[in-house]
C-alpha positions as CSV (number, residue, x, y, z in Angstrom):
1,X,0.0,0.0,0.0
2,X,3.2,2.4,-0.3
3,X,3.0,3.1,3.0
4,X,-0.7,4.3,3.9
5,X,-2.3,1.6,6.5
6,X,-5.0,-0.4,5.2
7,X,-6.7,-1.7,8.5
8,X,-7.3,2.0,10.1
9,X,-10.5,3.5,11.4
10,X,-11.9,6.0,10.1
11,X,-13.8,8.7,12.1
12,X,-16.2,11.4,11.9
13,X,-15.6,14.3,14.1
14,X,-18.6,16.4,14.1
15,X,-18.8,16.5,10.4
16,X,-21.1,19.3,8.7
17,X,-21.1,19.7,5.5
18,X,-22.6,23.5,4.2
19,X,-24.1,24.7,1.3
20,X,-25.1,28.0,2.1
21,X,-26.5,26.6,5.6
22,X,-25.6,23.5,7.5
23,X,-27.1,20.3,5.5
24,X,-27.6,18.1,9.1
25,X,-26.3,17.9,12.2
26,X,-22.5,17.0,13.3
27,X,-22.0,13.6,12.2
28,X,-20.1,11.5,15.3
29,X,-18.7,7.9,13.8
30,X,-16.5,5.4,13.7
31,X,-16.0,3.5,11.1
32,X,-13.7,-0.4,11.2
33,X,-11.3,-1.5,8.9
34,X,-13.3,-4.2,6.3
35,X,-16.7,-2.5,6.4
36,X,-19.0,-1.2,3.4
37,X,-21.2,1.6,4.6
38,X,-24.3,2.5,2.7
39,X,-25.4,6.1,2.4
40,X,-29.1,6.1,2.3
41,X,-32.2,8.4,1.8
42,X,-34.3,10.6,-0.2
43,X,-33.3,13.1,-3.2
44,X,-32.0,16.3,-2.0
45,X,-30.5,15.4,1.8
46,X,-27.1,15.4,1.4
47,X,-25.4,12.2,0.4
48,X,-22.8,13.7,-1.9
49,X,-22.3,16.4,-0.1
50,X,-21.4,14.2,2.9
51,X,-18.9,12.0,0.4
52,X,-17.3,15.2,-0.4
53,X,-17.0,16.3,2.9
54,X,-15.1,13.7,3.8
55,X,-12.4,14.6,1.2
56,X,-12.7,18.1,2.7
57,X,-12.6,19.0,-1.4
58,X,-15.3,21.3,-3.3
59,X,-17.6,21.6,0.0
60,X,-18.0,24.0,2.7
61,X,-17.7,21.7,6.0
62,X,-16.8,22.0,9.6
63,X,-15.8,19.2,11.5
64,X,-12.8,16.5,10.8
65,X,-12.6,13.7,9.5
66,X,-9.6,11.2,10.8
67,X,-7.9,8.4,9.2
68,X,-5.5,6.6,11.2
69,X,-5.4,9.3,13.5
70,X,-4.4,11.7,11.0
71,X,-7.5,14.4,9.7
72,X,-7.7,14.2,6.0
73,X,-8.3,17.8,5.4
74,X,-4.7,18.8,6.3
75,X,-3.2,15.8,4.2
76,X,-1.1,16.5,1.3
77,X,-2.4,16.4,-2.4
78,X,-0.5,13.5,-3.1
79,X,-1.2,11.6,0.5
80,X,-4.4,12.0,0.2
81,X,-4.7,10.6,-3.0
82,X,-3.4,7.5,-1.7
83,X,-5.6,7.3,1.1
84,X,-8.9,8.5,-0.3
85,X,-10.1,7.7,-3.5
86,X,-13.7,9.3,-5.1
87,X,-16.0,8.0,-7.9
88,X,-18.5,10.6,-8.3
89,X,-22.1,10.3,-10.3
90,X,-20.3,12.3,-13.6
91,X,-18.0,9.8,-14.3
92,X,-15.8,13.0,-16.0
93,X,-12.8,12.4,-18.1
94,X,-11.2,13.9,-21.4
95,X,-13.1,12.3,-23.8
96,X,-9.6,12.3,-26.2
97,X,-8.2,9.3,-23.5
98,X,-8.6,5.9,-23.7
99,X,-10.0,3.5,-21.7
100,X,-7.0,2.2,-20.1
101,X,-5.4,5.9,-19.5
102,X,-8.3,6.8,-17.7
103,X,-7.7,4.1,-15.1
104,X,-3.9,4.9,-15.5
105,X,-4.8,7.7,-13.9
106,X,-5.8,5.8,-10.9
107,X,-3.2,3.7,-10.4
108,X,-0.8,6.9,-10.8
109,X,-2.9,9.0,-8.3
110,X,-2.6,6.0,-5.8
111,X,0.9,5.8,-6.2
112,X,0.8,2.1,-7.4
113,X,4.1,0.5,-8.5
114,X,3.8,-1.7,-12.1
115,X,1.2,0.6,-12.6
116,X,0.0,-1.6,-16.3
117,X,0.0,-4.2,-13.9
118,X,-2.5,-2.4,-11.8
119,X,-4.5,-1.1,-14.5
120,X,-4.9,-4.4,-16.4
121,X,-6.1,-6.6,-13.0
122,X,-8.9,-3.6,-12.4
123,X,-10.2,-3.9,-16.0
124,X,-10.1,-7.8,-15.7
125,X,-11.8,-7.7,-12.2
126,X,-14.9,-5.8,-13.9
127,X,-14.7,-7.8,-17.0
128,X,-14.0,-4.7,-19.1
129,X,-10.8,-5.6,-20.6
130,X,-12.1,-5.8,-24.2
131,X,-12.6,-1.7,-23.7
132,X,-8.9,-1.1,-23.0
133,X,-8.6,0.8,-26.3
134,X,-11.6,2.5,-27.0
135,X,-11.7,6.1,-26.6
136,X,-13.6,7.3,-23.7
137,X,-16.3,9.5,-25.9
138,X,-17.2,6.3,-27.4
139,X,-18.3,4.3,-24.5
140,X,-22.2,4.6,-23.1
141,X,-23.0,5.7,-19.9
142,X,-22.6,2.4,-18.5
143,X,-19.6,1.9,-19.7
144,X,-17.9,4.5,-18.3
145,X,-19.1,3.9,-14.8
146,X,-17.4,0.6,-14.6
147,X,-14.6,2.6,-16.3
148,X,-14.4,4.6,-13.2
149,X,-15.0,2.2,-11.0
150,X,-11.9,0.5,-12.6
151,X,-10.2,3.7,-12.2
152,X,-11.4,3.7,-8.9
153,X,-9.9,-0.6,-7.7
154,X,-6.3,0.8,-9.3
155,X,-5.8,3.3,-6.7
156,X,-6.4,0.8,-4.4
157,X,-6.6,3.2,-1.4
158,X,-7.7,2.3,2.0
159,X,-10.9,4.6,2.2
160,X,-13.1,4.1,-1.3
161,X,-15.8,6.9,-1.8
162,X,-18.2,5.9,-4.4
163,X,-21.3,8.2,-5.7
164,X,-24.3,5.8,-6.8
165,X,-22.2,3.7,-8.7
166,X,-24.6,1.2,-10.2
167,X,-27.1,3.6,-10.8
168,X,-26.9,3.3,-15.0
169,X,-25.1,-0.6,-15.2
170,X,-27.5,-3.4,-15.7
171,X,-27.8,-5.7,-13.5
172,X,-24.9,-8.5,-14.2
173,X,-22.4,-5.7,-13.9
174,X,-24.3,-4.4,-10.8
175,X,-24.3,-7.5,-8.9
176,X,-20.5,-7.8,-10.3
177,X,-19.4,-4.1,-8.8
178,X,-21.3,-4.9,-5.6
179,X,-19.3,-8.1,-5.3
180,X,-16.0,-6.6,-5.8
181,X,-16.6,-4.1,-3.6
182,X,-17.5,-6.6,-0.9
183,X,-14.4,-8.1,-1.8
184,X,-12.6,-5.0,-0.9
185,X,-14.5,-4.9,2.5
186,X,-12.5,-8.6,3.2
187,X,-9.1,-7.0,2.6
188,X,-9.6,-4.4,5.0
189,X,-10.5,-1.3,3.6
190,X,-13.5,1.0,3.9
191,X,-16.3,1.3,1.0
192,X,-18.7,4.1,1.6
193,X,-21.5,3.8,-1.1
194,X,-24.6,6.0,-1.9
195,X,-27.3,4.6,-3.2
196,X,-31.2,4.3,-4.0
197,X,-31.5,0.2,-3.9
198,X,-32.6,-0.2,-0.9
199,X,-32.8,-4.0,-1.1
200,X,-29.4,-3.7,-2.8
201,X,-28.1,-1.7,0.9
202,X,-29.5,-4.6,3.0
203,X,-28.3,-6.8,1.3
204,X,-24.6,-6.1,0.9
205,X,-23.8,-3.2,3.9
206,X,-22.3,-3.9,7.2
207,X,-23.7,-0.7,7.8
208,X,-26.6,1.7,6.8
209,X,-26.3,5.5,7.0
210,X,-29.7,6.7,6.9
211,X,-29.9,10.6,5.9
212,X,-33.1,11.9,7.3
213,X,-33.8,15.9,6.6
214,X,-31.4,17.9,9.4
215,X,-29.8,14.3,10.6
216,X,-27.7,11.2,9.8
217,X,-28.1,8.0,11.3
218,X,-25.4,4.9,11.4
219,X,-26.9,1.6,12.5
220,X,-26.8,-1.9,11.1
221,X,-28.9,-2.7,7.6
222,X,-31.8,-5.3,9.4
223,X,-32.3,-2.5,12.6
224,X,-32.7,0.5,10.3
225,X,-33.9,-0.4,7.1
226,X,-37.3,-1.7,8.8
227,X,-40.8,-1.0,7.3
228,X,-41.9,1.5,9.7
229,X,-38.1,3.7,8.9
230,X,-38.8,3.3,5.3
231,X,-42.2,4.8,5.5
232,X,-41.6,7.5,7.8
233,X,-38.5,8.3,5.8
234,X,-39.5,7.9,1.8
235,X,-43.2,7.9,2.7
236,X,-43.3,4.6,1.2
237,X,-45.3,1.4,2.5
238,X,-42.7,-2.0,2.4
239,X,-42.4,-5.2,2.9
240,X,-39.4,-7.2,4.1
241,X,-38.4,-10.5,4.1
242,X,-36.0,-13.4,2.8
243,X,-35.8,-14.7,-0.9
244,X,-35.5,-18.6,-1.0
245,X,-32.4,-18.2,-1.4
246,X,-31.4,-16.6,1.6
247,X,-31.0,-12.7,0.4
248,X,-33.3,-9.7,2.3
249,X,-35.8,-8.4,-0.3
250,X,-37.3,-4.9,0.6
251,X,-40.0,-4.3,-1.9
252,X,-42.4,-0.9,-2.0
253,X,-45.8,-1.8,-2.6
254,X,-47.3,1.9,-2.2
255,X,-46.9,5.8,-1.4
256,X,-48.6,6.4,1.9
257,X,-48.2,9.2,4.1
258,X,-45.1,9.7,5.8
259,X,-45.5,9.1,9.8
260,X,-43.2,10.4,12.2
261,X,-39.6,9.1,12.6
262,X,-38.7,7.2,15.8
263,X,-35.4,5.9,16.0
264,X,-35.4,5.2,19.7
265,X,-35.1,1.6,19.0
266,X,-32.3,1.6,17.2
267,X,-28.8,2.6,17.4
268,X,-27.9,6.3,17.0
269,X,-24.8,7.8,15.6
270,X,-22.2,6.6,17.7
């Protein structure tokens, strides 16, 4: 890992982020080594602006955010690089590159040695290989999100930030990024994804942050993601239960009114 720890905690100190006002209350957390957090909740609460706090890049925030002890906002460019890595929901890159440069990139950001190396087992692990040399412009939206994503597994960093990253891939190469990712999770590091799925977070997070106007919530996927949290959050009658073979299904059956939130039950950011 040139250095950076892998199996490091990482920690929210009172995190805010702003956009003209605060966007929810100071976010308190811990976060272990191996776990894949999923950022939860309705349009318009916050989730990438609490990704991008985290960087401490292109946001307004107050509060820190540690890793291995050290706050990320004061790291070096180049440090940080190597520690955090971001996909966001743009998927941006000069459209004159190639595939393979743009997760070049990546491994170069990430300060990976046999960088071709890198960038070759990150296309393979997404099944994308046979993209290597088209030109970015050419691909479809889908295609460049797992482009990114491969950008993404050659930085290899400890802490991976990722913005809705299934959101346009269909869904073999969802359930693939969702697997590699979980992968990631067994090597130690720490995957923080947004997303809409809700069946999707319960099924593959060690732990669900719920964004609630004004308020964040960390607690496991089966104690928060519970019919009565999903209505009083999305206004959204559910059901929940097992698949025969063995995966949690949450499926909406109707809009209904949104009843009031109470978390009491369940635990609160820690």
């Amino acid at each position: 890992m040139g250095g950076i720890e892998v199996n490091a905690e990482l920690v929210f100190d009172n995190l805010v982020a702003h956009r003209g006002r605060a966007l929810f209350a100071p976010v308190n957390a811990t976060v272990a080594p191996g776990t894949l957090v999923a950022v939860v909740g309705p349009n318009g609460v916050g989730k990438t602006s609490l990704l991008t706090a985290v960087i401490g890049r292109g946001i307004p925030r107050s509060g820190r955010v540690l890793f291995n002890g050290k706050p990320l906002g004061e790291l070096p460019t180049r440090e940080l690089a190597r520690t955090v890595s971001f996909v966001g929901q743009d998927a941006f890159a000069s459209n004159e590159l190639y595939v393979r440069d743009v997760v070049e990139v990546g491994a170069r950001a990430g300060g990976r040695a046999q960088q071709a190396h890198q960038v070759g087992c990150a296309l393979d692990r997404l099944a994308i290989t046979h993209l290597a040399h088209r030109r970015y412009a050419q691909l479809s939206g889908g295609e460049r999100q797992l482009v990114q994503v491969a950008r993404l597994l050659a930085q290899n960093s400890p802490v991976m930030l990722l913005d809705e990253p299934v959101s346009a891939l269909d869904l073999r190469h969802q359930l693939r990024v969702m697997q590699v990712l979980g992968e990631l999770t067994r090597a130690g590091h720490i995957v923080i994804v947004t997303m809409h799925d809700l069946t999707q977070a319960r099924r593959w997070a060690d732990e669900v942050a719920l964004m609630i106007p004004g308020h964040v919530v960390f607690g496991s996927p089966h104690t928060i993601l519970t019919p009565a949290h999903i209505r009083s959050v999305y206004g959204v009658s559910a059901e929940t239960f097992m698949s025969p073979s063995g995966t949690p299904v949450i499926n909406p059956l109707r809009v209904s009114c949104p009843t009031a939130l109470d978390l009491s039950p369940t635990p609160t950011s820690p």
